[in-house]
C-alpha positions in Angstrom: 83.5 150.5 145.5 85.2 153.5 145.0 86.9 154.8 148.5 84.6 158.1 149.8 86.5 161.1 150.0 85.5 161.1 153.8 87.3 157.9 154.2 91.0 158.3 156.2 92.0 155.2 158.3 93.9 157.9 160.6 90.7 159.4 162.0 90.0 156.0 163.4 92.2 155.3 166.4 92.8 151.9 168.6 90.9 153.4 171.5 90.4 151.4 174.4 88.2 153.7 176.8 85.0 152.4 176.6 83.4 155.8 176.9 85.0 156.3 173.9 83.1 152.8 172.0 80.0 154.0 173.7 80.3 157.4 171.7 81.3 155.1 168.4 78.1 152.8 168.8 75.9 155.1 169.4 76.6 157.6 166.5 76.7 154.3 164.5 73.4 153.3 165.5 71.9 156.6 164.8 73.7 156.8 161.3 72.3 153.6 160.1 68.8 155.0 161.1 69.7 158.3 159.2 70.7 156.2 156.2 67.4 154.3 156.1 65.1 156.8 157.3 65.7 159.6 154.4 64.4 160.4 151.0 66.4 159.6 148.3 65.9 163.4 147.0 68.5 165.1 145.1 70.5 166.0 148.2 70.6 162.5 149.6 74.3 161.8 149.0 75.5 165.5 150.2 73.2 165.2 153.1 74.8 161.9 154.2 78.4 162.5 152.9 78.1 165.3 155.9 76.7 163.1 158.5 79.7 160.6 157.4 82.5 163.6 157.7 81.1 164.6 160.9 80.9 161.2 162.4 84.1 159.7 161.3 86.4 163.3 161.2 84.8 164.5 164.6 83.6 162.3 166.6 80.4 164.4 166.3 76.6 163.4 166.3 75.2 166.9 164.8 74.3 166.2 161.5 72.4 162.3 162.8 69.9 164.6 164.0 66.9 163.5 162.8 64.6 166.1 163.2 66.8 169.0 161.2 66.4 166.5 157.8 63.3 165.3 156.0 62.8 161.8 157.2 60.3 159.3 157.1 59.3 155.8 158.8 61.4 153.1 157.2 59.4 150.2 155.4 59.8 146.7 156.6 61.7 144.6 153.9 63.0 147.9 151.7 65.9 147.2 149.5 68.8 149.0 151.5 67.7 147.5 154.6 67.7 144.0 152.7 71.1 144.0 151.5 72.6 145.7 154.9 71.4 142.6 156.7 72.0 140.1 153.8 76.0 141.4 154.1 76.0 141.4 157.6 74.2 138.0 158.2 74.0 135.4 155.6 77.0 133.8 155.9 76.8 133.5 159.4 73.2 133.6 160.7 71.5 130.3 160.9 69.1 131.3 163.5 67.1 134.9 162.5 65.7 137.0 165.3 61.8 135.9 166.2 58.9 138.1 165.8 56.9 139.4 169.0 53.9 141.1 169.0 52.3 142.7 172.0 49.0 143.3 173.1 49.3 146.8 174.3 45.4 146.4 175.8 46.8 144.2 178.6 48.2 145.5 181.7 51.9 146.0 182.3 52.1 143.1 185.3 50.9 141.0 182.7 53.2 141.8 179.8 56.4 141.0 182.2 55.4 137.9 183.6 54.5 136.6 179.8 57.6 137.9 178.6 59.6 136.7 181.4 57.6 133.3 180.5 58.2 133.2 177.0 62.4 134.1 177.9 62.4 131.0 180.2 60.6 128.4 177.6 63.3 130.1 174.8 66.4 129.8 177.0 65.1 125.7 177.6 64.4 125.2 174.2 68.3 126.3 172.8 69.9 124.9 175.8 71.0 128.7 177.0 72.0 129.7 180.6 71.7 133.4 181.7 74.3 134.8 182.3 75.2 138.6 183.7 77.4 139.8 180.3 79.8 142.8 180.4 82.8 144.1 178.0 86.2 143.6 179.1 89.4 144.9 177.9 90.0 142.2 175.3 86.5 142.6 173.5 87.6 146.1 172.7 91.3 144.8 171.7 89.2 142.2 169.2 86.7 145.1 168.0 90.1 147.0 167.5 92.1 144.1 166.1 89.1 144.0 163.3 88.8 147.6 162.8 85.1 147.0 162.9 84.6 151.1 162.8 85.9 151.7 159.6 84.0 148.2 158.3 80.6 149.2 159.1 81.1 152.6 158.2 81.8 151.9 154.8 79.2 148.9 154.6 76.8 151.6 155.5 78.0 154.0 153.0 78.0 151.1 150.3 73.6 150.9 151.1 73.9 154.9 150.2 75.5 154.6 147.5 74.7 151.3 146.4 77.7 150.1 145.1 79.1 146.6 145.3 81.3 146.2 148.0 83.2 142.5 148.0 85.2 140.9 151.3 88.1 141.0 149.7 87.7 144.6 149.2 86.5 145.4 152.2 89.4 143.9 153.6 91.6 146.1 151.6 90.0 149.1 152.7 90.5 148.9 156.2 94.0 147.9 156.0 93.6 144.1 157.3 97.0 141.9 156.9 97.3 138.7 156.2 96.0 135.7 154.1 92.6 134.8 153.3 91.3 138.6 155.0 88.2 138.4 152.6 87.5 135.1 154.5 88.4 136.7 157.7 85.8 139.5 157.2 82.9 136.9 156.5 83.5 134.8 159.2 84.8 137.4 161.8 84.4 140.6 161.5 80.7 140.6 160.1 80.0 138.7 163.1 81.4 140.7 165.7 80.0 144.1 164.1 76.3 143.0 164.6 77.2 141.3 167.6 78.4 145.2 168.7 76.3 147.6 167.2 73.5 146.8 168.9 71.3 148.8 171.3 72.0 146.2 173.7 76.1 145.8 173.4 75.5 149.9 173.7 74.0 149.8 177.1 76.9 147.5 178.3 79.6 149.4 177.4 77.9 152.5 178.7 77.3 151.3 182.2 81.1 149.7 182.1 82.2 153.8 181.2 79.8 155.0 183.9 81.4 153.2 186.3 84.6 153.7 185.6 83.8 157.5 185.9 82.5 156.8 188.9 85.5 155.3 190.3 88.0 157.8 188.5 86.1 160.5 190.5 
């Protein structure tokens, strides 16, 4: 893949605040929306080359605004969604997410205690024990370690431009030492990105950065 012109490894930084990895999920949550959710009209690439440059050189969410671009409702099962997932999980996922539907007639009493229900039988079934997760210093050292910003960045700007982007490549790119780093990026560092950029690993790390506000204050 040939290396986007808004690509710099210097604009990404071994940050440890997580206010900081809050800011990074989120705009990375909302550019992989953007990148799925647009036309493929003859301004596709400038419009997301910007949203790129603004993300990545400024830290900034301005051009993932959704509503100031033509957008549309993203297809189940579309080709760029396909091949996102099939990068980030084939080679690691044995177990893929279930399906829930929900009967939005029913009242909302009943819709918790079912899905409490149906948590419970899961959690049996696999063995799992719940447990209260947070993010601690040295899951931001690892996400660092990886340099799983720069990664998903350009994974996500291999779907716009639909170029083939190889580990070993990959590896290159981001500046990863070492032997084997195509195998560590399949086996590591595809992993750990869709374990973090998730709307769920978001909400962690913001409540760990609201509270250290809170304490700071």
């Amino acid at each position: 893949m040939e290396t986007p012109a808004w690509f710099n490894l210097k604009y990404y930084s071994s940050e440890k605040d997580p206010a900081y990895w809050a800011s990074a999920i989120s705009s990375r949550l909302k550019l992989q929306h953007l990148v799925y959710s647009q036309f493929r009209t003859e301004n596709y690439r400038d419009r997301m080359e910007k949203a790129f440059q603004d993300v990545v050189h400024n830290h900034s969410e301005n051009e993932l605004s959704i509503n100031e671009v033509e957008s549309r409702s993203v297809k189940k099962g579309t080709i760029e969604q396909l091949e996102y997932y099939v990068f980030i999980t084939q080679e690691f996922s044995s177990n893929p997410a279930p399906y829930l539907s929900v009967d939005l007639s029913q009242d909302d009493k009943t819709l918790v205690m079912d899905f409490i229900n149906l948590v419970k039988k899961l959690r049996e079934e696999e063995g799992i024990s719940a447990k209260k997760r947070s993010v601690s210093d040295s899951d931001i050292a690892r996400w660092n370690s990886h340099s799983i910003l720069p990664c998903q960045d350009l994974i996500l700007w291999k779907i716009v431009t639909k170029e083939t982007l190889i580990h070993d490549e990959l590896a290159g790119l981001v500046g990863l030492k070492g032997y084997n780093t195509g195998e560590r990026i399949r086996k590591t560092v595809l992993p750990t990105i869709a374990e973090v950029f998730t709307p769920t690993m978001l909400s962690r790390v913001r409540n760990i950065a609201a509270k250290e506000s809170n304490t700071n204050r």
